[in-house]
mmCIF file of the N, C-alpha and C atoms, coordinates in Angstrom:
data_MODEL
# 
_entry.id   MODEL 
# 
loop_
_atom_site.group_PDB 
_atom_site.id 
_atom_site.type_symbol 
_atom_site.label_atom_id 
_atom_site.label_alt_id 
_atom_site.label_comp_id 
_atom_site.label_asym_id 
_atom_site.label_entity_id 
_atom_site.label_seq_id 
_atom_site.pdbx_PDB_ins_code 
_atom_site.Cartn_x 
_atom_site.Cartn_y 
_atom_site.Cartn_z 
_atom_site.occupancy 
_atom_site.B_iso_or_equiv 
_atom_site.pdbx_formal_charge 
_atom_site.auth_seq_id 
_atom_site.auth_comp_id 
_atom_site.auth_asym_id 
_atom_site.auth_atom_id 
_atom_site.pdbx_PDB_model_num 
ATOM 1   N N  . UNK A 1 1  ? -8.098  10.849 21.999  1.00 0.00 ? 1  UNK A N  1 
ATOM 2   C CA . UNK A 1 1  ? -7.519  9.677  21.374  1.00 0.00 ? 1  UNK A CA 1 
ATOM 3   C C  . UNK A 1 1  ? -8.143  8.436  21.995  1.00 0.00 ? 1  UNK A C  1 
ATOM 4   N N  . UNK A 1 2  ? -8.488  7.970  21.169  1.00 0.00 ? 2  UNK A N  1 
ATOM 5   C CA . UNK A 1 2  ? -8.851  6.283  21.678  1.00 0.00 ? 2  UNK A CA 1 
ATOM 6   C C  . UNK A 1 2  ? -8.304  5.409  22.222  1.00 0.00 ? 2  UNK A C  1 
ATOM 7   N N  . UNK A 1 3  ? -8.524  4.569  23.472  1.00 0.00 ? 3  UNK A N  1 
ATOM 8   C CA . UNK A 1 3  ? -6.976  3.482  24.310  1.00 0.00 ? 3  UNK A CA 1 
ATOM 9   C C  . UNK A 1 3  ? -8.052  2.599  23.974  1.00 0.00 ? 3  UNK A C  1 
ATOM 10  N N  . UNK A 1 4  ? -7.042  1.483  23.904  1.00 0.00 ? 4  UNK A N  1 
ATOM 11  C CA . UNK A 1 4  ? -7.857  0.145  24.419  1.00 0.00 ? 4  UNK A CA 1 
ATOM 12  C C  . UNK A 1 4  ? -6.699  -0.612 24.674  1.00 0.00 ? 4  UNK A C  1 
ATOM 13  N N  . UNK A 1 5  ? -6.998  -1.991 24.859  1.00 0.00 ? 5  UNK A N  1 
ATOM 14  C CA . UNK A 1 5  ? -6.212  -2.707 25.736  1.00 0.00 ? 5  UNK A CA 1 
ATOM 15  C C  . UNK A 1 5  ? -5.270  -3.530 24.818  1.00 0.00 ? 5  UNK A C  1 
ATOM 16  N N  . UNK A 1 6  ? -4.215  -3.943 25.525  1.00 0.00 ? 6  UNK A N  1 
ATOM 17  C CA . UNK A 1 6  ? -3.398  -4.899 24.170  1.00 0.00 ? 6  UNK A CA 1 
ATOM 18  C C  . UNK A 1 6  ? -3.881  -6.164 24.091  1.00 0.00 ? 6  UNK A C  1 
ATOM 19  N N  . UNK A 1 7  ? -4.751  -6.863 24.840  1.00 0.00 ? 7  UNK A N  1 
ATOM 20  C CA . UNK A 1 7  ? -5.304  -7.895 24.583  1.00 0.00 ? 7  UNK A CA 1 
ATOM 21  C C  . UNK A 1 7  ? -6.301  -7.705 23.613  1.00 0.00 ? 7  UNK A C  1 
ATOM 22  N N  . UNK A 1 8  ? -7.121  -6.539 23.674  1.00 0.00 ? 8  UNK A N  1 
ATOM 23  C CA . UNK A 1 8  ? -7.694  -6.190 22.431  1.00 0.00 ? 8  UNK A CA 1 
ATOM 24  C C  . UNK A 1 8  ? -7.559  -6.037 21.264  1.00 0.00 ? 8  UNK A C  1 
ATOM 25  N N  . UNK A 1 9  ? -6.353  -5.408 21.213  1.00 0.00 ? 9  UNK A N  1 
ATOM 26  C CA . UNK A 1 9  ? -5.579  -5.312 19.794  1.00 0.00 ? 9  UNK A CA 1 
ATOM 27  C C  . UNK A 1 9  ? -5.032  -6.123 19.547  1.00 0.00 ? 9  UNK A C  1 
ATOM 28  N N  . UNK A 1 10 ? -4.784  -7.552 20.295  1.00 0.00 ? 10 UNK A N  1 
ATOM 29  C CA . UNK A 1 10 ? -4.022  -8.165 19.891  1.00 0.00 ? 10 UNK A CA 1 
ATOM 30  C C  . UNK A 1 10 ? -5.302  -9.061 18.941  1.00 0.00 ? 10 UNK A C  1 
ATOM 31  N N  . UNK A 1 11 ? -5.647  -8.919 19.595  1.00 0.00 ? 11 UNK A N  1 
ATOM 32  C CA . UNK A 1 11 ? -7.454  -9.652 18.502  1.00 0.00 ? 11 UNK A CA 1 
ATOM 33  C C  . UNK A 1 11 ? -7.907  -9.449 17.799  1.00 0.00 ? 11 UNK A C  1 
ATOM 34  N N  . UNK A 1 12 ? -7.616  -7.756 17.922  1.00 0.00 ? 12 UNK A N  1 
ATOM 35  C CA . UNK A 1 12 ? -8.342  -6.864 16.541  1.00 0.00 ? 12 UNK A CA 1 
ATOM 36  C C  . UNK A 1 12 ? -7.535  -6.548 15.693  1.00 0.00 ? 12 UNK A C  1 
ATOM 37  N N  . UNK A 1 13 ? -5.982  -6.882 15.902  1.00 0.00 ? 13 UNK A N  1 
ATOM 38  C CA . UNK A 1 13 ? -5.189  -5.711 15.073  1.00 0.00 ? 13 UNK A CA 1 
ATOM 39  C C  . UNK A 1 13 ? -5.225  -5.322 13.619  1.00 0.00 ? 13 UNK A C  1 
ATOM 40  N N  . UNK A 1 14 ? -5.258  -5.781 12.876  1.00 0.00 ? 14 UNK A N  1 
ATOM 41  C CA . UNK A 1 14 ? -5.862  -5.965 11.579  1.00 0.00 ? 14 UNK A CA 1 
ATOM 42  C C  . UNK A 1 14 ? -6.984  -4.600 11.523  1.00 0.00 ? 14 UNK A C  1 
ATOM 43  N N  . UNK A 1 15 ? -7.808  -5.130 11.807  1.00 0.00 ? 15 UNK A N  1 
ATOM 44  C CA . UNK A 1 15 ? -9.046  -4.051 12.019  1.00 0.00 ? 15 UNK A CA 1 
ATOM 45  C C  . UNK A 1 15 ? -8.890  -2.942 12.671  1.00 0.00 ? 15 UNK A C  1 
ATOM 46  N N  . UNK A 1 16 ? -8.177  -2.476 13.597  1.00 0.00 ? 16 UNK A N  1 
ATOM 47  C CA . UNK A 1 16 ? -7.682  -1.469 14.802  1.00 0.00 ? 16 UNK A CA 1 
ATOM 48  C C  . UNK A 1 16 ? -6.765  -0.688 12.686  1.00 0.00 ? 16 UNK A C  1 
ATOM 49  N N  . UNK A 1 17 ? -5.845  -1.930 12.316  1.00 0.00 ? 17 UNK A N  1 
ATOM 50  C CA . UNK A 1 17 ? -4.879  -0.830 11.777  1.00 0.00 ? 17 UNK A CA 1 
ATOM 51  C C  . UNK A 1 17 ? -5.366  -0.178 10.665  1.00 0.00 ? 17 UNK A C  1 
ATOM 52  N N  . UNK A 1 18 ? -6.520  -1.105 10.139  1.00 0.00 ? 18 UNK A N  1 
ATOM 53  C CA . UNK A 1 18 ? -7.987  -0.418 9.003   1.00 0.00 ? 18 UNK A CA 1 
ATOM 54  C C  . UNK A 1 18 ? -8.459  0.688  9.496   1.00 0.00 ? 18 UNK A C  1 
ATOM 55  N N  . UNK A 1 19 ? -9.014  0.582  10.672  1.00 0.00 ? 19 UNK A N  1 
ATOM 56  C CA . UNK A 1 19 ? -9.631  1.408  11.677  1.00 0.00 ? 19 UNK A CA 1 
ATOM 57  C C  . UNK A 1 19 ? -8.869  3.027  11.252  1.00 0.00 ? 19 UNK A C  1 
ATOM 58  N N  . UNK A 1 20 ? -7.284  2.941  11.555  1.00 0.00 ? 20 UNK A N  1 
ATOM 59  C CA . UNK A 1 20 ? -6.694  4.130  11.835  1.00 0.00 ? 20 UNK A CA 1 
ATOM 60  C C  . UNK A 1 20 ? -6.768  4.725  10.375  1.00 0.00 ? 20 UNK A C  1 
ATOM 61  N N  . UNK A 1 21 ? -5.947  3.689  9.754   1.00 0.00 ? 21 UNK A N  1 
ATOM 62  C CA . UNK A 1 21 ? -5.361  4.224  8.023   1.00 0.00 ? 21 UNK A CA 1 
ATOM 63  C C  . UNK A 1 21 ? -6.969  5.033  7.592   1.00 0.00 ? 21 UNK A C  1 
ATOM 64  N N  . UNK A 1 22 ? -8.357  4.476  7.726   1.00 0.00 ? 22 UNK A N  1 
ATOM 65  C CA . UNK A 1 22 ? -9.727  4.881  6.951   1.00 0.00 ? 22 UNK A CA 1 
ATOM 66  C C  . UNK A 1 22 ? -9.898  6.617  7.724   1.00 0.00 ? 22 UNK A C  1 
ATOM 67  N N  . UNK A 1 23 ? -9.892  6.818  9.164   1.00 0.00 ? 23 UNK A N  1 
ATOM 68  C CA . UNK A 1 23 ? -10.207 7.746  9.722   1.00 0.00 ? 23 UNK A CA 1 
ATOM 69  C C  . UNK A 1 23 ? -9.173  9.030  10.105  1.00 0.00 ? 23 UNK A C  1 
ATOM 70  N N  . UNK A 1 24 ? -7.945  8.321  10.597  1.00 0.00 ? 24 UNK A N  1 
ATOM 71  C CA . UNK A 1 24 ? -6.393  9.027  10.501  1.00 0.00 ? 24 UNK A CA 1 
ATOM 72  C C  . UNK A 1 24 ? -6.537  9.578  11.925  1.00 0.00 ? 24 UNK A C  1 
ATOM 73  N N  . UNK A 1 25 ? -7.113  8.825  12.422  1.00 0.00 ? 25 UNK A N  1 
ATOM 74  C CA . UNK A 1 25 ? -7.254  9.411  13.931  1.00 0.00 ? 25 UNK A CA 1 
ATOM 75  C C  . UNK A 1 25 ? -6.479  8.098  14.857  1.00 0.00 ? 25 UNK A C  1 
ATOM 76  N N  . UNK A 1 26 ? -5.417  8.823  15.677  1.00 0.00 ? 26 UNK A N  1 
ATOM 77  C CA . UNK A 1 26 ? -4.391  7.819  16.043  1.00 0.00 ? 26 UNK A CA 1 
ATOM 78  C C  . UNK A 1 26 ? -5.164  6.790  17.426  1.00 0.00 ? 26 UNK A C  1 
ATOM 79  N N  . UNK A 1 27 ? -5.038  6.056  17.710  1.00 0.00 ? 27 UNK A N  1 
ATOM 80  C CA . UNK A 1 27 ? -5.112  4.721  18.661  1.00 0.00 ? 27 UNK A CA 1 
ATOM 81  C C  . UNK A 1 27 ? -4.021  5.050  20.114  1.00 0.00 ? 27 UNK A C  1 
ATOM 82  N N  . UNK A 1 28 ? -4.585  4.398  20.927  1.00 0.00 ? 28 UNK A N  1 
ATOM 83  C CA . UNK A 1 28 ? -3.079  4.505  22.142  1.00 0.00 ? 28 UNK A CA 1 
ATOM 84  C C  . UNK A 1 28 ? -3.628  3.160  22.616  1.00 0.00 ? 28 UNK A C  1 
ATOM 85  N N  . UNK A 1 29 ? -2.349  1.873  23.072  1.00 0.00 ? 29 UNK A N  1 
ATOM 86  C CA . UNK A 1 29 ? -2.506  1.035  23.174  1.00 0.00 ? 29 UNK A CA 1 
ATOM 87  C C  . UNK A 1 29 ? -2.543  0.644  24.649  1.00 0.00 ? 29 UNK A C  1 
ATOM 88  N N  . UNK A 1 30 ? -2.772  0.454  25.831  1.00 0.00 ? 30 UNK A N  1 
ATOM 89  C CA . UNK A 1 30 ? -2.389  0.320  27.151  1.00 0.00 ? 30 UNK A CA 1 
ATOM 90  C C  . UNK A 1 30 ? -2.361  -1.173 27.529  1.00 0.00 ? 30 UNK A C  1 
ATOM 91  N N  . UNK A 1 31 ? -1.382  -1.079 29.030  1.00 0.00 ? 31 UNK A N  1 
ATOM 92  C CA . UNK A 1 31 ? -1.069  -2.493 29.006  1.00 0.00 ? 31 UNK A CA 1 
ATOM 93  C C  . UNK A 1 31 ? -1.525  -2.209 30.916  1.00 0.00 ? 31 UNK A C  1 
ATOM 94  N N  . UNK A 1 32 ? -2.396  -3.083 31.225  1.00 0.00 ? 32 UNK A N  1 
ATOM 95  C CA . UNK A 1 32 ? -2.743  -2.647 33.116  1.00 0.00 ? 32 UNK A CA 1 
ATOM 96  C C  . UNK A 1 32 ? -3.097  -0.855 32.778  1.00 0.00 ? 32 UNK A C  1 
ATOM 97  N N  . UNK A 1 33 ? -3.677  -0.216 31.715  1.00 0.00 ? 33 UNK A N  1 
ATOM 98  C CA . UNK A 1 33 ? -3.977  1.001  31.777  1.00 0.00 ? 33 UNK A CA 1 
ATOM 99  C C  . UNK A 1 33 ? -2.831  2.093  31.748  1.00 0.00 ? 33 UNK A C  1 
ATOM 100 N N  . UNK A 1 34 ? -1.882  1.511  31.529  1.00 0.00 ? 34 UNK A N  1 
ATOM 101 C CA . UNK A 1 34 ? -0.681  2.475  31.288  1.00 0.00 ? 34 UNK A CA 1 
ATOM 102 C C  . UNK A 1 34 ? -0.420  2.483  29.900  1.00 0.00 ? 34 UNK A C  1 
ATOM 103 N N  . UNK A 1 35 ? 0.448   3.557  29.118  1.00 0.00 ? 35 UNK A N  1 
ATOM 104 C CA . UNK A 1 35 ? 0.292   3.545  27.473  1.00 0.00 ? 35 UNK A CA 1 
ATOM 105 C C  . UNK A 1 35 ? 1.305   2.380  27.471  1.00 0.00 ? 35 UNK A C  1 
ATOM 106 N N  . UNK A 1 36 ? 1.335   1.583  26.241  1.00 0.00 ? 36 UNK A N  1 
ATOM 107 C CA . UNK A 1 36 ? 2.520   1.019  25.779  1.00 0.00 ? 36 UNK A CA 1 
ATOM 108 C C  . UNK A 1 36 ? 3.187   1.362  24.127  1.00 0.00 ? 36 UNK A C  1 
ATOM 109 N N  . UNK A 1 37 ? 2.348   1.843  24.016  1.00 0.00 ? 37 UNK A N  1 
ATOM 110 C CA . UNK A 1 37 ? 2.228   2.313  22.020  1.00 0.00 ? 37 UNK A CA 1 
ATOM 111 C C  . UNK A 1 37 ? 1.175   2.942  21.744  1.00 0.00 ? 37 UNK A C  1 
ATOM 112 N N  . UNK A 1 38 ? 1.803   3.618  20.217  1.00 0.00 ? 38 UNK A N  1 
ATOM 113 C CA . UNK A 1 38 ? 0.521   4.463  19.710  1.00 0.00 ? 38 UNK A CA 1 
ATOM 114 C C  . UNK A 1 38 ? 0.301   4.032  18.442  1.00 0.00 ? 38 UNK A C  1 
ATOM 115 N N  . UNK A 1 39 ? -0.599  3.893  17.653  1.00 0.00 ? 39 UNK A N  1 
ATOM 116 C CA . UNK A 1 39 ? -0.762  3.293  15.970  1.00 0.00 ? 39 UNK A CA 1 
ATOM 117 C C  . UNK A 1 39 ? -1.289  4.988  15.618  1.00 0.00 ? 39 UNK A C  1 
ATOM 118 N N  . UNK A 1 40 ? -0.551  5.199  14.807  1.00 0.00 ? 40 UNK A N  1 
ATOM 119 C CA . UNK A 1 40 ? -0.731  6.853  14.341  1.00 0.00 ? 40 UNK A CA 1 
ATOM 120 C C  . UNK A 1 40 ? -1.242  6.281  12.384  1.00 0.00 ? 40 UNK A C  1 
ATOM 121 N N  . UNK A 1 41 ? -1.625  7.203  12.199  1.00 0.00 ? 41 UNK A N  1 
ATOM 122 C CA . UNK A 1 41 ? -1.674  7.408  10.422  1.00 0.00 ? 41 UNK A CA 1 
ATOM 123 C C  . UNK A 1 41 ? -0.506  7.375  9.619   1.00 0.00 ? 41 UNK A C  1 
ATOM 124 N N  . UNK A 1 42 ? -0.227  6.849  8.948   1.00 0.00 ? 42 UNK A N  1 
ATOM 125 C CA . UNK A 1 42 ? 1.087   7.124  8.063   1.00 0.00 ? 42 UNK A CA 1 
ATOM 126 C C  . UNK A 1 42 ? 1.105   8.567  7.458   1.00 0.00 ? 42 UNK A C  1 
ATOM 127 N N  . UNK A 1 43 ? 2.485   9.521  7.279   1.00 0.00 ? 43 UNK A N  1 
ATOM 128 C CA . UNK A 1 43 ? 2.270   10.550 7.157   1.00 0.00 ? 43 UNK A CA 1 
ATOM 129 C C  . UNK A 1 43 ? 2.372   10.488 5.809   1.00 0.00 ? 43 UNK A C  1 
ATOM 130 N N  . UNK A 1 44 ? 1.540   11.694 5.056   1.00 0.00 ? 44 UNK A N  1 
ATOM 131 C CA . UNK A 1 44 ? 1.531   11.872 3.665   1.00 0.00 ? 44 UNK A CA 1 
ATOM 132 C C  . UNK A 1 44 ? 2.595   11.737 2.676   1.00 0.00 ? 44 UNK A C  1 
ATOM 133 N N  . UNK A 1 45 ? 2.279   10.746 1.403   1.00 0.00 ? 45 UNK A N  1 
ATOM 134 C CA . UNK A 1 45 ? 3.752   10.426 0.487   1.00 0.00 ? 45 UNK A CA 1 
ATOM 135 C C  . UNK A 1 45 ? 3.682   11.751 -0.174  1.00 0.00 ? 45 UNK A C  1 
ATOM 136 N N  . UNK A 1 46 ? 5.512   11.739 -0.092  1.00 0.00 ? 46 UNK A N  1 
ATOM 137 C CA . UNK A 1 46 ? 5.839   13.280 -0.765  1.00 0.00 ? 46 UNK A CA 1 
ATOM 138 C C  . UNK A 1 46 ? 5.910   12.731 -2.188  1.00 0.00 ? 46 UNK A C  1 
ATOM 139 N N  . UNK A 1 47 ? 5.131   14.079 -3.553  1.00 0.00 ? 47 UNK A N  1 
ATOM 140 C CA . UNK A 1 47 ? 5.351   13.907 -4.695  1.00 0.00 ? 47 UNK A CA 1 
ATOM 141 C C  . UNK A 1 47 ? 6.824   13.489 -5.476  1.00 0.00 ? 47 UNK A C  1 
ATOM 142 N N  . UNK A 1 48 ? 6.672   11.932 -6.029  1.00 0.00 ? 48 UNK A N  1 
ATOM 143 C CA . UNK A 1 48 ? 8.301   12.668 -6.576  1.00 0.00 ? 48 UNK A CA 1 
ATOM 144 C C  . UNK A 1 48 ? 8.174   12.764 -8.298  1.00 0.00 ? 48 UNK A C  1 
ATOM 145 N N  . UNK A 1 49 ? 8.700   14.061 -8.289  1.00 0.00 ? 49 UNK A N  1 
ATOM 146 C CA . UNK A 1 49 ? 9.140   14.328 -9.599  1.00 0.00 ? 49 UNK A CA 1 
ATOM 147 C C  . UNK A 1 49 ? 9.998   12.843 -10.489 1.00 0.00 ? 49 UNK A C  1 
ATOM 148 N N  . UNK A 1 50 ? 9.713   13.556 -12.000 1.00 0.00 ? 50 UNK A N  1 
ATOM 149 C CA . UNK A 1 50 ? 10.763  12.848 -12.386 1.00 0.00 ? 50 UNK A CA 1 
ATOM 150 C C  . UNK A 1 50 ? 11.789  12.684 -12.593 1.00 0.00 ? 50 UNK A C  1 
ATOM 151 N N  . UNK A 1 51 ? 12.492  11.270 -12.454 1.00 0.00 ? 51 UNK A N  1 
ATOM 152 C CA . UNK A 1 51 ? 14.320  11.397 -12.334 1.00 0.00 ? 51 UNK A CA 1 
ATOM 153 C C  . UNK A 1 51 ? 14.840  11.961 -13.768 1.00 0.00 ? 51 UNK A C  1 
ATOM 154 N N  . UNK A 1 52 ? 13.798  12.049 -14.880 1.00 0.00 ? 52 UNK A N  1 
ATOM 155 C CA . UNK A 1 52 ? 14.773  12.842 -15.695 1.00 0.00 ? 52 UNK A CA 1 
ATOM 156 C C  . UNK A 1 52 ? 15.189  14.235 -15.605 1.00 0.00 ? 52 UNK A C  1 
ATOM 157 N N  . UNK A 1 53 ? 16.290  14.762 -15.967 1.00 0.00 ? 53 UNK A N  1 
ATOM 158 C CA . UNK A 1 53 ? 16.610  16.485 -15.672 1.00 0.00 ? 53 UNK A CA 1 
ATOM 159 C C  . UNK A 1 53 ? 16.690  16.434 -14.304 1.00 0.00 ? 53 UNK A C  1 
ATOM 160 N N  . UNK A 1 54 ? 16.913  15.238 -13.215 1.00 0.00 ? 54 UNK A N  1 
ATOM 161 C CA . UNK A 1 54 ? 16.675  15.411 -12.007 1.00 0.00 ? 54 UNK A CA 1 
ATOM 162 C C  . UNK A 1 54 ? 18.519  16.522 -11.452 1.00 0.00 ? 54 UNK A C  1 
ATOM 163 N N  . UNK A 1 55 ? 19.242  16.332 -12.374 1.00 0.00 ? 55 UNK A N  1 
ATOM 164 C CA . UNK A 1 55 ? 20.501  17.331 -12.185 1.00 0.00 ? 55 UNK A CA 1 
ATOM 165 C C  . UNK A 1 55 ? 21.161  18.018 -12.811 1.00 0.00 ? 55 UNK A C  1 
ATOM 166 N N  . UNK A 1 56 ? 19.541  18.666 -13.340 1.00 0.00 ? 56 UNK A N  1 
ATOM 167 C CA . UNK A 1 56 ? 19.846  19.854 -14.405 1.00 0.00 ? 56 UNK A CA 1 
ATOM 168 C C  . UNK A 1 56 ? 20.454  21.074 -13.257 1.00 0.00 ? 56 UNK A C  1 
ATOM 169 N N  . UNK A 1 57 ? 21.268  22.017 -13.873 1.00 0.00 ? 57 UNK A N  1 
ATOM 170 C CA . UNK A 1 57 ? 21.707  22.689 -13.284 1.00 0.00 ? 57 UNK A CA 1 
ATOM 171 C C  . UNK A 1 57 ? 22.955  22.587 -11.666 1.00 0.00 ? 57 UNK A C  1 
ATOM 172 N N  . UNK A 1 58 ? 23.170  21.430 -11.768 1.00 0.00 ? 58 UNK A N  1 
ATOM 173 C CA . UNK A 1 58 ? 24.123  20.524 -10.999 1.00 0.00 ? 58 UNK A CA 1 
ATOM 174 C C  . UNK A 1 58 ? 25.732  20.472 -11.311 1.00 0.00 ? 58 UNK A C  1 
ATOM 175 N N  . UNK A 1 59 ? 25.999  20.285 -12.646 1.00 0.00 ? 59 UNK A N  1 
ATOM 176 C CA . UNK A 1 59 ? 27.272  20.008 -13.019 1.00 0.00 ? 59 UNK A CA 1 
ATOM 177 C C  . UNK A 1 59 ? 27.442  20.982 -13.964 1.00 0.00 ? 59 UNK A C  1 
ATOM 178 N N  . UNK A 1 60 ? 28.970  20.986 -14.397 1.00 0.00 ? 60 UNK A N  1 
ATOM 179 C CA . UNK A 1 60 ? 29.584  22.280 -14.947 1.00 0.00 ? 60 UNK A CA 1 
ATOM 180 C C  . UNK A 1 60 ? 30.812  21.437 -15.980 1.00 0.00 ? 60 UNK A C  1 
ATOM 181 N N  . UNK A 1 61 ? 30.872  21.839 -17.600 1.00 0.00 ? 61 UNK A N  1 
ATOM 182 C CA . UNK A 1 61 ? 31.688  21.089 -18.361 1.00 0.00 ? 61 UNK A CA 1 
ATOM 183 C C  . UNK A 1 61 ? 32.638  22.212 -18.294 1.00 0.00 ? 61 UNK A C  1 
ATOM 184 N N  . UNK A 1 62 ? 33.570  21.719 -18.032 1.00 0.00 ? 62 UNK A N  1 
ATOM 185 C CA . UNK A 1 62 ? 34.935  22.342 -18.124 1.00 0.00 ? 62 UNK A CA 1 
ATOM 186 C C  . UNK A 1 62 ? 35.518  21.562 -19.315 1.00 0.00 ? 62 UNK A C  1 
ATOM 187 N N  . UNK A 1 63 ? 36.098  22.044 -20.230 1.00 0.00 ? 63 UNK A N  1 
ATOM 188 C CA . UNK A 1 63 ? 36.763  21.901 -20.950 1.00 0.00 ? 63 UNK A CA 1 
ATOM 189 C C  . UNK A 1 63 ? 36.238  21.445 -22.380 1.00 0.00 ? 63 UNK A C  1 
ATOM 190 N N  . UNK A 1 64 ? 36.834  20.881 -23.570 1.00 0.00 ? 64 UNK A N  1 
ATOM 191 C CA . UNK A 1 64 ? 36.192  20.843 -24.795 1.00 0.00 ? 64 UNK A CA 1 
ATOM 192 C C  . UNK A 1 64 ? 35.621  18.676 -24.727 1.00 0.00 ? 64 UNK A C  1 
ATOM 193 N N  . UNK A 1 65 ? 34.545  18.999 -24.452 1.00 0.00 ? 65 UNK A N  1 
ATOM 194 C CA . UNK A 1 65 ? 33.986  17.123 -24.318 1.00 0.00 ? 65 UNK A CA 1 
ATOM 195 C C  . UNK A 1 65 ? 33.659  16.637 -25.881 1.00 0.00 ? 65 UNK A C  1 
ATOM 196 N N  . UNK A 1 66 ? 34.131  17.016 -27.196 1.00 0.00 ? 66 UNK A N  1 
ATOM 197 C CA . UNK A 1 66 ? 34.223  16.620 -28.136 1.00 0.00 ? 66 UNK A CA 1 
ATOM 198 C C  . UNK A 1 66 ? 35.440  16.006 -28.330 1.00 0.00 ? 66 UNK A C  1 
ATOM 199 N N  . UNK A 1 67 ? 36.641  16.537 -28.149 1.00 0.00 ? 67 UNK A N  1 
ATOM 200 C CA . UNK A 1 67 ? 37.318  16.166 -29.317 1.00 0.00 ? 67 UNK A CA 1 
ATOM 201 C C  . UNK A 1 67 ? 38.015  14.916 -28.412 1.00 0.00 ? 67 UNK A C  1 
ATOM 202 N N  . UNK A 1 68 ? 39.067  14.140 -28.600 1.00 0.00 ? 68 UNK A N  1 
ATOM 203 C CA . UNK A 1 68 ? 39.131  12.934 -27.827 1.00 0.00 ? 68 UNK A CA 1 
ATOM 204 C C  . UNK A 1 68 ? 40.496  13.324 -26.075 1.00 0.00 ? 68 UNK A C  1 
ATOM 205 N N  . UNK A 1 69 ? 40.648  12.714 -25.364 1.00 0.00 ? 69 UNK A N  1 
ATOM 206 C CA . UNK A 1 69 ? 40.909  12.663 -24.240 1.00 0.00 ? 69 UNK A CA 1 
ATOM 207 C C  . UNK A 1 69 ? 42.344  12.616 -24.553 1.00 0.00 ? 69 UNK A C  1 
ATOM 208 N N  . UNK A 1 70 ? 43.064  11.649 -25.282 1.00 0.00 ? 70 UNK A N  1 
ATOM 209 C CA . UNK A 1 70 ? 44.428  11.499 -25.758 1.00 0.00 ? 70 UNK A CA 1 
ATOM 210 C C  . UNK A 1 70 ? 44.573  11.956 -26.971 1.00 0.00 ? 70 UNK A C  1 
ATOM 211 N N  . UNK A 1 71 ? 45.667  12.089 -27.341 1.00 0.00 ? 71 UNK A N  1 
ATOM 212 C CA . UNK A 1 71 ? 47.119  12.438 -28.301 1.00 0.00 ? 71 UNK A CA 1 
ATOM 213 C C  . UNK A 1 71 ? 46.347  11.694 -29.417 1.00 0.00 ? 71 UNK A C  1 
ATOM 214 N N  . UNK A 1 72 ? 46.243  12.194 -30.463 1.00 0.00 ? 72 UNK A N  1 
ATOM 215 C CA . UNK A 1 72 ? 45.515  11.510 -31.821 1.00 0.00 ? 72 UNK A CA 1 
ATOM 216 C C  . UNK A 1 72 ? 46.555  10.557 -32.219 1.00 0.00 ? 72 UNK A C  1 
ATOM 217 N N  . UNK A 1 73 ? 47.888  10.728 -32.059 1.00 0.00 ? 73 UNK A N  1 
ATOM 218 C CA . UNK A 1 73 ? 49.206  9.797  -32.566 1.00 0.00 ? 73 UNK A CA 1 
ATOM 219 C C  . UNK A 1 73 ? 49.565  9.287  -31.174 1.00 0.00 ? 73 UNK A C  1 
ATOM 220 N N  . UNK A 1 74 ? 48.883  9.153  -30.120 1.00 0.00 ? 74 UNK A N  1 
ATOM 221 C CA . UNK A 1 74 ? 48.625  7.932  -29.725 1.00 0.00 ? 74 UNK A CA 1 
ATOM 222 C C  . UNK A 1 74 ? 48.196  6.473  -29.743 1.00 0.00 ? 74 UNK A C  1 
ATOM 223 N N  . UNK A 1 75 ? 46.624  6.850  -30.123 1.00 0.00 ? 75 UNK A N  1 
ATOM 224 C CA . UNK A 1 75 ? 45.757  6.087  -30.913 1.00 0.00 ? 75 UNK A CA 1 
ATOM 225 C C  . UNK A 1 75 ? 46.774  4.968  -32.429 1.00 0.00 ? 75 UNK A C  1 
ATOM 226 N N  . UNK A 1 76 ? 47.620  5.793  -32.353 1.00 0.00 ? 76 UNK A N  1 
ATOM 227 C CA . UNK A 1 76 ? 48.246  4.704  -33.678 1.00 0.00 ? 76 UNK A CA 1 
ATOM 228 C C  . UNK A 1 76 ? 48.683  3.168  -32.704 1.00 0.00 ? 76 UNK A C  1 
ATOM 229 N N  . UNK A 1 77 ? 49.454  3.445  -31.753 1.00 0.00 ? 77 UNK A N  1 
ATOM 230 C CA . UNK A 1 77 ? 50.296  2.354  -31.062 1.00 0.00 ? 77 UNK A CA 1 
ATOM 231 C C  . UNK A 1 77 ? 49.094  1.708  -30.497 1.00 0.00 ? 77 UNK A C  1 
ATOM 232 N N  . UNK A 1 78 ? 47.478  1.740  -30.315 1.00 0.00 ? 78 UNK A N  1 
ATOM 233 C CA . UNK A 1 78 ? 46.645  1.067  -29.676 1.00 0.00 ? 78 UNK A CA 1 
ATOM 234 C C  . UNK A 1 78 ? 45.941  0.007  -30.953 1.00 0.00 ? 78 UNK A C  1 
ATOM 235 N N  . UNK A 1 79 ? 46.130  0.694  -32.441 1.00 0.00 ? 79 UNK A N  1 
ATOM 236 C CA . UNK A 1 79 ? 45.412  -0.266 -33.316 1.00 0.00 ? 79 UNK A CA 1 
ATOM 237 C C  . UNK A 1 79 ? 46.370  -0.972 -34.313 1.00 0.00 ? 79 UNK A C  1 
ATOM 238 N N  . UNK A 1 80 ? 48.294  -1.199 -33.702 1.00 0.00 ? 80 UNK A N  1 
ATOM 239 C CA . UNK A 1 80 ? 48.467  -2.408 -34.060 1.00 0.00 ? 80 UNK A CA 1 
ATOM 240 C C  . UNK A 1 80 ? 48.257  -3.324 -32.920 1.00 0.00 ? 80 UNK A C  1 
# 
């Protein structure tokens, strides 16, 4: 792995973070030669499917989802 100094990176960083993302080979940053950080590769984006059908096979209809929720001679006292 590659060190260099944080005064370096602080000069280069831009380029240091081109540097990593182009090659994927991680950086170690030192401060007086001791580590202080590492600039790693971003890890690979996971595929995403599409959200349609995303909860097929998820839910379960219980009961009859046609006909209406209330009392049909309910409905009278709501449309005066």
């Amino acid at each position: 792995m590659e060190e260099i100094s944080i005064s370096e990176f602080k000069a280069k960083c831009l380029a240091i973070l081109e540097q990593v993302r182009k090659t994927k080979k991680p950086v170690r940053i030192t401060r007086f030669g001791k580590p202080v950080a590492e600039v790693v590769p971003p890890s690979p984006d996971k595929e995403r499917g599409s959200w349609l059908g995303c909860m097929k096979g998820r839910m379960e209809i219980l009961g009859d989802i046609i006909s209406p929720a209330t009392d049909p001679d309910e409905w009278e006292v709501l449309r005066d």
